[in-house]
N, C-alpha and C positions, 0 to 999 in steps of 0.2 A: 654318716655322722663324722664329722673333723673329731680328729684326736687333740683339739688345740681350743683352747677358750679361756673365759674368766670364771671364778671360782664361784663369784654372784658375791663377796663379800665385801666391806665398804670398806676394808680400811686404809684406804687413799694409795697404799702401794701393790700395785698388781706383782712386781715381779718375783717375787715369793709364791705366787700364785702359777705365771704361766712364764713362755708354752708349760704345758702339762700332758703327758702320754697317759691315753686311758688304761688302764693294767689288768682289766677283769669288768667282768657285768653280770647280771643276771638281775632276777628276778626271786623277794625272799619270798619265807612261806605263808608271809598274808597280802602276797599280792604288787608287794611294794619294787620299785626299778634302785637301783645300785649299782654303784660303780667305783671301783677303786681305780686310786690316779696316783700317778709320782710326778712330782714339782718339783722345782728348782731346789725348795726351803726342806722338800721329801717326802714320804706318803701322806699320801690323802685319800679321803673320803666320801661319797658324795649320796645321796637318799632322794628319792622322791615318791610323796604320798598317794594315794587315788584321791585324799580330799583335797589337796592341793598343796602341803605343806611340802619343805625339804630339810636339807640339812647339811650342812660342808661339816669336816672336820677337815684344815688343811696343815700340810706340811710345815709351818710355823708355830703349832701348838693353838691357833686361832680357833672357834667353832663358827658357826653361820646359822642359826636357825629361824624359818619363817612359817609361820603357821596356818599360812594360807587364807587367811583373815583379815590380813593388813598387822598384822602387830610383827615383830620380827625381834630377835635376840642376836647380840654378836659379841662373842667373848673374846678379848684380843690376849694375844701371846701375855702379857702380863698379868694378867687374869682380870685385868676392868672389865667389866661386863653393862652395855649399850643396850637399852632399847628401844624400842621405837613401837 
């Protein structure tokens, strides 16, 4: 697995995002993958579900959430909040 990627977030500027070095992983207690990151903008977050969802919190104060459904949530550092 690269220690280096995109965050999956949309808002038009990656580089608050990456490179990004992955800081920790694991697996919580119902099963879910997780991975803490530090980026340029500073820690981050990252989730993913068994039903398909995820979730960023990035180093920007940004969140990313997708529900695995097609509908997705993205709250940017000012706190507007996107859906889709």
């Amino acid at each position: 697995m690269s220690s280096k990627g995109n965050s999956g977030s949309n808002s038009g500027s990656s580089n608050s995002y990456t490179p990004y070095t992955i800081t920790g992983s694991g697996t919580n207690s119902q099963g879910n993958s997780y991975d803490t990151r530090s980026q340029p903008a500073g820690d981050a977050y990252h989730y993913s579900n068994s039903n398909g969802s995820y979730y960023y919190s990035n180093g920007n104060n940004s969140t990313y959430y997708n529900n695995g459904q097609g509908s997705s949530t993205y709250t940017a550092p000012n706190g507007n909040v996107y859906k889709k």
